[in-house]
FIKOLZA-1660 file (N, C-alpha, C; in steps of 0.1 Angstrom, whole numbers, plus 5000, padded with zeros to 4 digits):
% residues 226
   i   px   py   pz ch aa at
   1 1814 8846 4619  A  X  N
   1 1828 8849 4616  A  X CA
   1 1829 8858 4603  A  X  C
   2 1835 8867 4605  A  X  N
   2 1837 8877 4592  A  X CA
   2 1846 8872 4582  A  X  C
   3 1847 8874 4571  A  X  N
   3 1853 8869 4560  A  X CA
   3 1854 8882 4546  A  X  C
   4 1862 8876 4538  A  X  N
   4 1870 8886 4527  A  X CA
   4 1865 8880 4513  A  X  C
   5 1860 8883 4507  A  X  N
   5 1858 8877 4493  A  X CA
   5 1861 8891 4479  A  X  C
   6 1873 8883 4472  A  X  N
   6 1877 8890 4461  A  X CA
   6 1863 8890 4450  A  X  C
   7 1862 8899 4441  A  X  N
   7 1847 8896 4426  A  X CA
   7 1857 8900 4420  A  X  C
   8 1858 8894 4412  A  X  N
   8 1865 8892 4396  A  X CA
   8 1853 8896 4388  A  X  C
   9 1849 8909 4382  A  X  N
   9 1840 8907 4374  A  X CA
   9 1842 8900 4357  A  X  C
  10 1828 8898 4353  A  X  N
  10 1830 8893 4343  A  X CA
  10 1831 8899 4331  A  X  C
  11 1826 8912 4328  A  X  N
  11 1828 8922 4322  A  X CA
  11 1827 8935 4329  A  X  C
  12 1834 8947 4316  A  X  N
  12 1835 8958 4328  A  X CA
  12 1822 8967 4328  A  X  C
  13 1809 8958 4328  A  X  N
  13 1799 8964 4334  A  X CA
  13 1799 8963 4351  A  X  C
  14 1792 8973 4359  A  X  N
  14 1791 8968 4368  A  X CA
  14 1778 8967 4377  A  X  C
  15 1777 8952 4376  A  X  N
  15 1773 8943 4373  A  X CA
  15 1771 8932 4386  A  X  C
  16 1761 8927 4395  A  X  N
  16 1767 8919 4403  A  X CA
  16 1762 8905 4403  A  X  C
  17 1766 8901 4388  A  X  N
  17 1760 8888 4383  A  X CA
  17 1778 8886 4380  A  X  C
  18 1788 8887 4392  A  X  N
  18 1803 8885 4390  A  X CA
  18 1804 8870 4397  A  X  C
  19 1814 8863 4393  A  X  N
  19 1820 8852 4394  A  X CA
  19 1830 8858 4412  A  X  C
  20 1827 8847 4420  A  X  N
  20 1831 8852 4435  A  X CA
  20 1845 8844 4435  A  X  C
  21 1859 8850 4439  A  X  N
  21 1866 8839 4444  A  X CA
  21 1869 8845 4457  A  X  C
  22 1872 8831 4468  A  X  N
  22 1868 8832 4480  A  X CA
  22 1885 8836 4479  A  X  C
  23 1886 8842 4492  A  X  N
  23 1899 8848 4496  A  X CA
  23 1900 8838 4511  A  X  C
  24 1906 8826 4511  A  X  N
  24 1910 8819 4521  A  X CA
  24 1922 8823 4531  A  X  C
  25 1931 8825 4521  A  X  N
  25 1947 8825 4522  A  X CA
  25 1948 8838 4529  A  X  C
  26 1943 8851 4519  A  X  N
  26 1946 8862 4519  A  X CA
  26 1956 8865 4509  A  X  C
  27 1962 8855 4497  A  X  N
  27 1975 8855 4490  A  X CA
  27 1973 8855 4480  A  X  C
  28 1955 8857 4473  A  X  N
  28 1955 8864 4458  A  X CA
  28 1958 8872 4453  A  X  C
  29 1966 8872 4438  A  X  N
  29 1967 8892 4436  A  X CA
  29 1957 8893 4423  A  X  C
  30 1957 8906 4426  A  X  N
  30 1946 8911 4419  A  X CA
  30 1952 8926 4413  A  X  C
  31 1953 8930 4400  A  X  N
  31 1955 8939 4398  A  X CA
  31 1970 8942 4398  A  X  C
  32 1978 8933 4399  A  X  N
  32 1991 8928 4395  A  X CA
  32 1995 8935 4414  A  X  C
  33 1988 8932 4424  A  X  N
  33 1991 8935 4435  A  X CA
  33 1993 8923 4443  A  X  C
  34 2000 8918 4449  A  X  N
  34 2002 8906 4458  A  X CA
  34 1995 8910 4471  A  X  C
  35 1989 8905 4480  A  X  N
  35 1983 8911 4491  A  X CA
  35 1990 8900 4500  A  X  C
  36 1998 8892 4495  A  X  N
  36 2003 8882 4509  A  X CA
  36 2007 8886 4518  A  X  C
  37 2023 8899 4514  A  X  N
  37 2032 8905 4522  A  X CA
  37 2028 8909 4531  A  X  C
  38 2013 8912 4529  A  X  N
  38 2005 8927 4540  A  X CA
  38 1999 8917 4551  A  X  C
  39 2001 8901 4550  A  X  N
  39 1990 8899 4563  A  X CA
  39 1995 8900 4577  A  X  C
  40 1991 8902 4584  A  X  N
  40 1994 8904 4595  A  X CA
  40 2000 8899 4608  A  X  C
  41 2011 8903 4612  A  X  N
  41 2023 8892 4618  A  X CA
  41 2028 8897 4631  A  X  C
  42 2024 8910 4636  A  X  N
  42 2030 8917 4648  A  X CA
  42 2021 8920 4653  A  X  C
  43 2024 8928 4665  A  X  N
  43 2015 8931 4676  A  X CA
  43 2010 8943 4676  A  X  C
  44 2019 8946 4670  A  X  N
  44 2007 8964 4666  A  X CA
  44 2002 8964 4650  A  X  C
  45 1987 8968 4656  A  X  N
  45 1976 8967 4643  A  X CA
  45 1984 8979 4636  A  X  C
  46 1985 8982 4622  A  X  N
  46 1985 8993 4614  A  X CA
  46 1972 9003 4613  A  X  C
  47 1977 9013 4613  A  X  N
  47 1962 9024 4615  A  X CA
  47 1967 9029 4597  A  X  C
  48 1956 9034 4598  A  X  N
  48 1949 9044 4581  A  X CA
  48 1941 9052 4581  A  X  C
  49 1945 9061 4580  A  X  N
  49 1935 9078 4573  A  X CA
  49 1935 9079 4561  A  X  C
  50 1924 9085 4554  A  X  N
  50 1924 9092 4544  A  X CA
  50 1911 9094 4537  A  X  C
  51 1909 9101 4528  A  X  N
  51 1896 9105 4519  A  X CA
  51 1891 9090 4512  A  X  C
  52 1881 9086 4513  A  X  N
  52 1874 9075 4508  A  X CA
  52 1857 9081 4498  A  X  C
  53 1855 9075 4493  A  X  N
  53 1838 9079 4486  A  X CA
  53 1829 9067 4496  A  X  C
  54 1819 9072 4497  A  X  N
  54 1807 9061 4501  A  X CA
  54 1798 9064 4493  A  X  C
  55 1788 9052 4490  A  X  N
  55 1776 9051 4484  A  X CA
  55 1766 9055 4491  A  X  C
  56 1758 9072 4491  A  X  N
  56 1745 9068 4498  A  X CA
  56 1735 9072 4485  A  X  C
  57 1724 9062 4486  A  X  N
  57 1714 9062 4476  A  X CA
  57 1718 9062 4458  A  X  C
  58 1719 9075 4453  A  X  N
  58 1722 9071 4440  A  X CA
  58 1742 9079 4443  A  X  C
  59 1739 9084 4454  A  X  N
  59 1754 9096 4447  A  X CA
  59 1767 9090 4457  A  X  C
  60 1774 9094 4451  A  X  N
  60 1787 9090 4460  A  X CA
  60 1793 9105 4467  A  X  C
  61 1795 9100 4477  A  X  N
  61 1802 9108 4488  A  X CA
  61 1814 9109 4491  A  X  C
  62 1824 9120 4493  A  X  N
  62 1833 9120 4499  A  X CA
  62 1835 9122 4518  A  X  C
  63 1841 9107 4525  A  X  N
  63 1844 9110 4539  A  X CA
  63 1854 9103 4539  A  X  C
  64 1861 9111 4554  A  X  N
  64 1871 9111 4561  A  X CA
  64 1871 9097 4566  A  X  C
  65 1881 9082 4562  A  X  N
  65 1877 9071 4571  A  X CA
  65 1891 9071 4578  A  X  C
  66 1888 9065 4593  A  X  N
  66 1902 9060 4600  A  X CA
  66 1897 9047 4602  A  X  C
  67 1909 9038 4604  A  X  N
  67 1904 9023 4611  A  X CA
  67 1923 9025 4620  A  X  C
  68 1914 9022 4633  A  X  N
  68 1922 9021 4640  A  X CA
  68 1919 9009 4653  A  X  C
  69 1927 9000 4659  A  X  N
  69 1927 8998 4670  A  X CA
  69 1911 8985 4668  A  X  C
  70 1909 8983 4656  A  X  N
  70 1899 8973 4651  A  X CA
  70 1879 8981 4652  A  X  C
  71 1885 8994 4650  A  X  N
  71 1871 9000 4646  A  X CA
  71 1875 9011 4632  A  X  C
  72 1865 9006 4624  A  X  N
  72 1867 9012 4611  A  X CA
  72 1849 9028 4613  A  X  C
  73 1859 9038 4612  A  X  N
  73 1849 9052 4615  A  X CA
  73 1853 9061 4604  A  X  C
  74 1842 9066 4603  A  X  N
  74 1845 9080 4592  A  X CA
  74 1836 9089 4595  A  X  C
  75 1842 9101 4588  A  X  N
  75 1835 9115 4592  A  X CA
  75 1827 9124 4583  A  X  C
  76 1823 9135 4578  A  X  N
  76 1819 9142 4569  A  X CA
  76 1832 9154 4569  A  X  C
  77 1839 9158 4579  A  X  N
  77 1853 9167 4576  A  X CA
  77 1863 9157 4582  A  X  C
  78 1875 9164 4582  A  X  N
  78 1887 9155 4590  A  X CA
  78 1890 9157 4603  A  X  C
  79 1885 9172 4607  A  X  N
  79 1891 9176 4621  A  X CA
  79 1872 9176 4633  A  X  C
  80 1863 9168 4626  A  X  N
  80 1857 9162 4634  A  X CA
  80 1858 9152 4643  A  X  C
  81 1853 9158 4655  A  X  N
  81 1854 9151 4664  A  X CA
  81 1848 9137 4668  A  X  C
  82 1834 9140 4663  A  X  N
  82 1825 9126 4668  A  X CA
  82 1823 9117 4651  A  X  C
  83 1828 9108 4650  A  X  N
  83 1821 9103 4639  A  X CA
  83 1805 9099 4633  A  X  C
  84 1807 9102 4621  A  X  N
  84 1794 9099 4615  A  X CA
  84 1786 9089 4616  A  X  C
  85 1795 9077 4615  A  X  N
  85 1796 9064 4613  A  X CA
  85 1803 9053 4618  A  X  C
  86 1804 9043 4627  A  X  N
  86 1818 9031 4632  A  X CA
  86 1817 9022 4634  A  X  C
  87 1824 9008 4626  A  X  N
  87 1817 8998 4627  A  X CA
  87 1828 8992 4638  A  X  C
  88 1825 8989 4649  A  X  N
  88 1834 8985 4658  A  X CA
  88 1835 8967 4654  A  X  C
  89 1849 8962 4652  A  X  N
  89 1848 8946 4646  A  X CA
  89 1852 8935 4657  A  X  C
  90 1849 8940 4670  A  X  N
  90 1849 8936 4681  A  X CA
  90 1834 8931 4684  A  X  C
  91 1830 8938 4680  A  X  N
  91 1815 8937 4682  A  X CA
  91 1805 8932 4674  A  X  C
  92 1810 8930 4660  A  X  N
  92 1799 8926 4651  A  X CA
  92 1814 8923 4640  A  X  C
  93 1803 8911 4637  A  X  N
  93 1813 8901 4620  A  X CA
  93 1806 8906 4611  A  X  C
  94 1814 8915 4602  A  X  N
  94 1814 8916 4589  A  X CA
  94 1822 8907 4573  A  X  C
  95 1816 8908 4565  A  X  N
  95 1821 8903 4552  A  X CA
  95 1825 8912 4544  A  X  C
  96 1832 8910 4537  A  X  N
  96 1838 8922 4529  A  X CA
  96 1843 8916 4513  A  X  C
  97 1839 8921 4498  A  X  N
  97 1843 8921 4489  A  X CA
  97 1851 8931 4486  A  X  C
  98 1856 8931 4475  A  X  N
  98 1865 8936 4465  A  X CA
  98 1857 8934 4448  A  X  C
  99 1853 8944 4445  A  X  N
  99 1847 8940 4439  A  X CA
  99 1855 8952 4423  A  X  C
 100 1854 8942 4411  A  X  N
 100 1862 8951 4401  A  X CA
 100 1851 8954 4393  A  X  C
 101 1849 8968 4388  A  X  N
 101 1838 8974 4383  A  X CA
 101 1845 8982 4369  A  X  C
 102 1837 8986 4362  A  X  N
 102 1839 8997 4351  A  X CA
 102 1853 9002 4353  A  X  C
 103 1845 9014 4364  A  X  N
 103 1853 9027 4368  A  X CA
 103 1865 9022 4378  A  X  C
 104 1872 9016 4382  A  X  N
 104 1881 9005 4393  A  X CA
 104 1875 8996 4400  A  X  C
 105 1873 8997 4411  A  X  N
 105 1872 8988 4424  A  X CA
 105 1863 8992 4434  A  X  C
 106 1853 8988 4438  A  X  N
 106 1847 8989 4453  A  X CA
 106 1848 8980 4459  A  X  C
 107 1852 8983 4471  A  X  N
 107 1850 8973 4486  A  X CA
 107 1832 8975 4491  A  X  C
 108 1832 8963 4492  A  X  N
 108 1815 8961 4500  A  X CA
 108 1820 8958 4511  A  X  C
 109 1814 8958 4522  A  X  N
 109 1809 8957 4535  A  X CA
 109 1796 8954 4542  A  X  C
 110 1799 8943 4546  A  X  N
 110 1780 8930 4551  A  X CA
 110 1776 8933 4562  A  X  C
 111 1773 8938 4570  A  X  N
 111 1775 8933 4590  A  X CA
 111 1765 8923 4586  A  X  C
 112 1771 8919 4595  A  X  N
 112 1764 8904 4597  A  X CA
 112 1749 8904 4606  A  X  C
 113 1736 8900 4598  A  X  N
 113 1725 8902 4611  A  X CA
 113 1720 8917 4608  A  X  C
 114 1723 8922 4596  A  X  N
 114 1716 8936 4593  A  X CA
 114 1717 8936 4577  A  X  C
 115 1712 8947 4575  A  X  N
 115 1703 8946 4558  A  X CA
 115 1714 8960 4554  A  X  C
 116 1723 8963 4562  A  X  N
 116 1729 8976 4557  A  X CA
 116 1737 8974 4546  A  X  C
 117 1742 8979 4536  A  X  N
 117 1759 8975 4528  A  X CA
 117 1763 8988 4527  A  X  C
 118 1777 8988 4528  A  X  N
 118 1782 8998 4530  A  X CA
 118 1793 9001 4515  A  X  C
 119 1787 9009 4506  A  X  N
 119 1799 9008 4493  A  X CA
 119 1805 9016 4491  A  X  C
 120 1819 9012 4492  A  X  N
 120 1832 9026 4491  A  X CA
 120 1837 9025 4477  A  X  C
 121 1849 9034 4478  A  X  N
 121 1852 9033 4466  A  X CA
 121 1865 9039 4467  A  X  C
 122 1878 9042 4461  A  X  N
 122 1889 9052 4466  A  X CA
 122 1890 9057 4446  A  X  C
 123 1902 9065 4451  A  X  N
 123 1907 9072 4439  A  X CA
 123 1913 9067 4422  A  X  C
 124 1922 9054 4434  A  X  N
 124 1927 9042 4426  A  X CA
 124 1925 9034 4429  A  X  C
 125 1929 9017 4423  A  X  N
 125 1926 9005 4424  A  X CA
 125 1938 9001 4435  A  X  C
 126 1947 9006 4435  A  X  N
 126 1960 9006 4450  A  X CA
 126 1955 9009 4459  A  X  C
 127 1948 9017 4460  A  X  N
 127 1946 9029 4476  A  X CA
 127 1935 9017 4480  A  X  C
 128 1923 9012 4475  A  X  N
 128 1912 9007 4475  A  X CA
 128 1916 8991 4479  A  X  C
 129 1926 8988 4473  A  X  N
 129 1931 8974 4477  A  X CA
 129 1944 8975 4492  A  X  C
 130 1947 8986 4493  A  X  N
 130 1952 8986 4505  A  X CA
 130 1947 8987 4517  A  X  C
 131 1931 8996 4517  A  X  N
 131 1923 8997 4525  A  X CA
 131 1919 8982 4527  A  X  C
 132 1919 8975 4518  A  X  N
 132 1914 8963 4522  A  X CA
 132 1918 8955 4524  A  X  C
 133 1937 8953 4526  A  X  N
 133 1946 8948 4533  A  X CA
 133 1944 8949 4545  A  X  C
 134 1943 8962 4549  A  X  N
 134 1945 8964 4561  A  X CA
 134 1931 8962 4572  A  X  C
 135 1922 8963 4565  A  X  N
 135 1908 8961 4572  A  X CA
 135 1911 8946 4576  A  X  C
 136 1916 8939 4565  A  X  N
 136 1916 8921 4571  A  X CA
 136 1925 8920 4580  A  X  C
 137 1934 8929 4582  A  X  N
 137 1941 8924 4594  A  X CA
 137 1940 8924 4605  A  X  C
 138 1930 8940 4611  A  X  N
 138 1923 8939 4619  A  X CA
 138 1912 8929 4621  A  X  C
 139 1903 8927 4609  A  X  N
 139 1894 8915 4611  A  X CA
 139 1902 8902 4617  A  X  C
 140 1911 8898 4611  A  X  N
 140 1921 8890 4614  A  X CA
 140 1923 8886 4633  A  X  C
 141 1922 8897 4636  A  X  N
 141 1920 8893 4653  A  X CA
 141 1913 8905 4658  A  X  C
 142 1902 8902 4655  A  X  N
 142 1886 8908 4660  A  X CA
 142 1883 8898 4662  A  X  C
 143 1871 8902 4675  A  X  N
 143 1866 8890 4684  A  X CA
 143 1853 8886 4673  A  X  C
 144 1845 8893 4664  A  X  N
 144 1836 8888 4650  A  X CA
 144 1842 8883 4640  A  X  C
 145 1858 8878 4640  A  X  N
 145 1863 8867 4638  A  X CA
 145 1866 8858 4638  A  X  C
 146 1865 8857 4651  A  X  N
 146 1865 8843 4660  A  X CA
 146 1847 8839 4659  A  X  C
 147 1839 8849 4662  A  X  N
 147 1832 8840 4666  A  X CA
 147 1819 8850 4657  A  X  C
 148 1804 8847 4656  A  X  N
 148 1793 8850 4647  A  X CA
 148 1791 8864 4659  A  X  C
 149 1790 8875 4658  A  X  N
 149 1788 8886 4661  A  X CA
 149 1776 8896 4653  A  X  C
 150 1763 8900 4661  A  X  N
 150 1758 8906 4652  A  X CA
 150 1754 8920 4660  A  X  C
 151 1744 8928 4652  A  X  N
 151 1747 8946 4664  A  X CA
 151 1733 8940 4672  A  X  C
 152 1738 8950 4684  A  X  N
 152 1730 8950 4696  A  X CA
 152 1716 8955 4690  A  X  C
 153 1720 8962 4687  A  X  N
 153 1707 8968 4678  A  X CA
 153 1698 8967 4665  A  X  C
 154 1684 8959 4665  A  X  N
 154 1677 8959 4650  A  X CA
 154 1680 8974 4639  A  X  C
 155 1682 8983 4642  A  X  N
 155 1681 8997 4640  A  X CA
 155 1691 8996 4628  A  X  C
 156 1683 8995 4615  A  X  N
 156 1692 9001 4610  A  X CA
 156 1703 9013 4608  A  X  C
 157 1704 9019 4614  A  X  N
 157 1713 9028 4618  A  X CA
 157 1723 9025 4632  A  X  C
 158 1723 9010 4635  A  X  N
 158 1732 9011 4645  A  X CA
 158 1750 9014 4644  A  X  C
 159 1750 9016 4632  A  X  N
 159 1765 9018 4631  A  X CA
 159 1773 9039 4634  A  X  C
 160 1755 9042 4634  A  X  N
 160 1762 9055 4641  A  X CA
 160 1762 9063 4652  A  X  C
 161 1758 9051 4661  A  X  N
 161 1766 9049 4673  A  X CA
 161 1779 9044 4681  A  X  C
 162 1787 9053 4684  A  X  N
 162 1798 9043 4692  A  X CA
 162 1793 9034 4697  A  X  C
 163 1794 9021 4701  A  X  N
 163 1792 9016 4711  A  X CA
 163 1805 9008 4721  A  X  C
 164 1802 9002 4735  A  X  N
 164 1810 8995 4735  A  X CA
 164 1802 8985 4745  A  X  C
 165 1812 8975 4752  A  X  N
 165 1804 8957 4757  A  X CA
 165 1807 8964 4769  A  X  C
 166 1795 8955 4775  A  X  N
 166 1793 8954 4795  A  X CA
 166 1806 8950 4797  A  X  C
 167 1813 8943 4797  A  X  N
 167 1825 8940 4800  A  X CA
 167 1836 8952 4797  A  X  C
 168 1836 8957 4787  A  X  N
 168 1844 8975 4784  A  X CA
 168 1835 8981 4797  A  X  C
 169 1824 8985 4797  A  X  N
 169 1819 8994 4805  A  X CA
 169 1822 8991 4818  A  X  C
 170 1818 8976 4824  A  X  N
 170 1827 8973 4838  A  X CA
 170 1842 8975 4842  A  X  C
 171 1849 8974 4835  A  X  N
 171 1864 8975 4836  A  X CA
 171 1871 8992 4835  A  X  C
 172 1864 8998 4824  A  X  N
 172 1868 9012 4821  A  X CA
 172 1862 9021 4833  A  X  C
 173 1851 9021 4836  A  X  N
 173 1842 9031 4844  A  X CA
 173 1848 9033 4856  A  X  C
 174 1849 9046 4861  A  X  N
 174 1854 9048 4876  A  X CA
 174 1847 9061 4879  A  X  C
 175 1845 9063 4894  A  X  N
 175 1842 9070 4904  A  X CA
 175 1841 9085 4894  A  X  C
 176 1830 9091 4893  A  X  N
 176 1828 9106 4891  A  X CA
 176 1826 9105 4875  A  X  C
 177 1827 9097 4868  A  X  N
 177 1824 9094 4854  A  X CA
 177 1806 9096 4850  A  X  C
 178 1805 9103 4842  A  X  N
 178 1789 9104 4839  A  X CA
 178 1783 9097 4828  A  X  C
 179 1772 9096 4829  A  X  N
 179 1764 9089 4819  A  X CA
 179 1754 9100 4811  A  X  C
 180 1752 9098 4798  A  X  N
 180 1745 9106 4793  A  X CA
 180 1732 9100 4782  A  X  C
 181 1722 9104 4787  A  X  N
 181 1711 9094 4782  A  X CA
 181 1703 9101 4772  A  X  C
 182 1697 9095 4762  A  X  N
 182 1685 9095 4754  A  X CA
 182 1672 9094 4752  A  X  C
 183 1664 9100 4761  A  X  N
 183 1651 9092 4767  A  X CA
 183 1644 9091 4746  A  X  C
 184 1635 9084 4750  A  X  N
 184 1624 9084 4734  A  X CA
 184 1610 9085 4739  A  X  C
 185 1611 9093 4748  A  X  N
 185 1600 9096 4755  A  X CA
 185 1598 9111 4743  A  X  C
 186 1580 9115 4747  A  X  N
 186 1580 9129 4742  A  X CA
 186 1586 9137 4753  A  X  C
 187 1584 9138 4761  A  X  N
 187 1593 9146 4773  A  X CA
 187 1607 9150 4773  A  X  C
 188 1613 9138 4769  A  X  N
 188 1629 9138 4768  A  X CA
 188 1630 9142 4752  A  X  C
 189 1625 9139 4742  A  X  N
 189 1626 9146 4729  A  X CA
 189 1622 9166 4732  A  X  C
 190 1612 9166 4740  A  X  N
 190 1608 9179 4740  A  X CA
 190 1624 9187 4752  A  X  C
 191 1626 9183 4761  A  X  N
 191 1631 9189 4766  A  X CA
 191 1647 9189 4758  A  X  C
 192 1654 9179 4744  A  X  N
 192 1666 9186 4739  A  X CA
 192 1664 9194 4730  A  X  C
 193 1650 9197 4724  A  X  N
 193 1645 9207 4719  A  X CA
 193 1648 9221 4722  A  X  C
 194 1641 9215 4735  A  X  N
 194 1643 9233 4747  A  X CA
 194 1654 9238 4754  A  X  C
 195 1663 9228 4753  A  X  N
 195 1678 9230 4758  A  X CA
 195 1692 9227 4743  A  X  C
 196 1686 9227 4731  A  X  N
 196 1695 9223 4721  A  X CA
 196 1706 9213 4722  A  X  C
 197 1698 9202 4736  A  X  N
 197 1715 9191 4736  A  X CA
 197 1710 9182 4732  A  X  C
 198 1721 9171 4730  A  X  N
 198 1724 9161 4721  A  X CA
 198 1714 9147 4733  A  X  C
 199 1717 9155 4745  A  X  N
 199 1706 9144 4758  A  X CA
 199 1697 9153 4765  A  X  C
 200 1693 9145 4772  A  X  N
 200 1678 9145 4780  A  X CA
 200 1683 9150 4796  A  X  C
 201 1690 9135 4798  A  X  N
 201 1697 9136 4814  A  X CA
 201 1706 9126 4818  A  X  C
 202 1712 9127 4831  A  X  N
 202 1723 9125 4834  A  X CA
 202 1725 9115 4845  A  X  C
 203 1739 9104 4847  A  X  N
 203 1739 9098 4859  A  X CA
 203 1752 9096 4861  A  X  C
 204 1754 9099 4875  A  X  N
 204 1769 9097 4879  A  X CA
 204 1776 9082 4884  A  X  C
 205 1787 9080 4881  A  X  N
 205 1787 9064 4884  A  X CA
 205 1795 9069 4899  A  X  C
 206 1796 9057 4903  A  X  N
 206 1804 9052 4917  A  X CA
 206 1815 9038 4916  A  X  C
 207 1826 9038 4916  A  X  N
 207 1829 9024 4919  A  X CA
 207 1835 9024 4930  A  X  C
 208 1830 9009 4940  A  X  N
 208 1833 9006 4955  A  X CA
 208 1847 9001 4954  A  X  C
 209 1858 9002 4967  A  X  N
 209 1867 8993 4969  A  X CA
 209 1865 8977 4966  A  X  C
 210 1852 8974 4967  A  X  N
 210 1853 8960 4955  A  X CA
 210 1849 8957 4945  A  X  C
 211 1853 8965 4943  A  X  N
 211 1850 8973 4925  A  X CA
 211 1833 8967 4919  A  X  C
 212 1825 8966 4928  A  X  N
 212 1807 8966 4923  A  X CA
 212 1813 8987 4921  A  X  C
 213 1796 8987 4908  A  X  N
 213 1794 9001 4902  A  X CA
 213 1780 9003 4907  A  X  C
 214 1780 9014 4908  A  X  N
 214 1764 9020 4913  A  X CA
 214 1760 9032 4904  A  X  C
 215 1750 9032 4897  A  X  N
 215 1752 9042 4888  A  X CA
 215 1732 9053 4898  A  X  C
 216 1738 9068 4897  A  X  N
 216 1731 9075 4906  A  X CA
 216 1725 9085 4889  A  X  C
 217 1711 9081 4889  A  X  N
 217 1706 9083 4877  A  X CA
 217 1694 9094 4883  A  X  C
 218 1695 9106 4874  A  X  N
 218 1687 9120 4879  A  X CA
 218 1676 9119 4870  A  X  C
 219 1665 9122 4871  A  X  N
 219 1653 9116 4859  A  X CA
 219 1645 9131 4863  A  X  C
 220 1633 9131 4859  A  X  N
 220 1630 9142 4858  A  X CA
 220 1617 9145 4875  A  X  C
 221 1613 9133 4884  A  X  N
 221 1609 9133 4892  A  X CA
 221 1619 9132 4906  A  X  C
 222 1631 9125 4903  A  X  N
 222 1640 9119 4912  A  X CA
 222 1652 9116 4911  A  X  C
 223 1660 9109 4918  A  X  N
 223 1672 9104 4918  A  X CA
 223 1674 9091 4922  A  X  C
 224 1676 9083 4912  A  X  N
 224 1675 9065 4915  A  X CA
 224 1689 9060 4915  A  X  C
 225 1696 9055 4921  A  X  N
 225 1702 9045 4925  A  X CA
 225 1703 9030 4919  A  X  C
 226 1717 9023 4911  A  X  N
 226 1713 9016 4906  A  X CA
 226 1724 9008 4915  A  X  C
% end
């Protein structure tokens, strides 16, 4: 189950030997900000754009984050198409601080079942605490809310893949829709080499009037039938 925890630090080093208060309610304020008004009460989730920093290694970064629709993604420009990054919260329970430092505020980010943390940071201590309104409300009714969710994948780097569940894939998929694969073969490494794509090869789906899928997969000897 994903959860929110506010850090009160104890001085303005920063420091992560801070005193934790658990955020149960959602109704602490912090920074003379009330976050109660913001929880969430209707049926349409609130979406957010904007320039955020991330922590990678020692330097901080500027990217593009949206959270929308209960996946939190970001980019290296704005008018990119594919994200860098997305943690889908349908799919994996995350933890999230607030953490008060020197220079304002960072939000941390746990997935749950991996070694990754994810440290942002915004411009002000508003912008930084709204992003993290709004992230809880999506977490709020995310299915790694309800229940212990961890990624499909050991890989540390599974967050920069989209992904989505056999159950999305069953229901969304129809007739003439393609699949596009990644072998880890040398063969399939060598041949997007020699063709500069992003894949190896390709398979076309099928859905029957009783809606079973057959997926017609082209490999490099044949054509298999699934």
């Amino acid at each position: 189950m994903s959860s929110i925890l506010i850090t009160e630090a104890l001085s303005t080093e920063d420091t992560y030997d801070d005193k934790l208060l658990e955020l149960s309610a959602f109704s602490t304020i912090v920074g003379e900000i009330e976050l109660e008004k913001h929880v969430y009460a209707g049926p349409d989730l609130p979406e957010k754009a904007g320039w955020l920093y991330k922590k990678a290694c020692t330097r901080w970064n500027k990217r593009y984050f949206v959270l929308k629709d209960k996946v939190l993604k970001y980019y290296h420009k704005q008018d990119e198409i594919s994200p860098s990054g997305a943690l889908n919260l349908d799919q994996i329970s995350i933890d999230v601080q607030v953490k008060r430092v020197k220079n304002g505020g960072e939000m941390h980010i746990f997935p749950h079942g991996s070694k990754v943390r994810f440290r942002l940071k915004a411009s002000d201590t508003e912008t930084l605490l709204e992003w993290t309104t709004l992230l809880y409300q999506h977490i709020q009714v995310s299915k790694g809310f309800k229940h212990e969710l961890t990624p499909a994948s050991s890989d540390s780097s599974f967050f920069r893949f989209q992904r989505i569940s056999n159950s999305q894939f069953k229901r969304q998929a129809c007739t003439g829709d393609l699949l596009l694969f990644r072998g880890k073969s040398f063969g399939s490494r060598f041949q997007r080499g020699l063709t500069r794509s992003k894949y190896d090869h390709v398979a076309l789906l099928l859905r029957f009037q009783d809606s079973n899928l057959a997926i017609l997969e082209a490999t490099a000897n044949d054509v298999s039938a699934m």
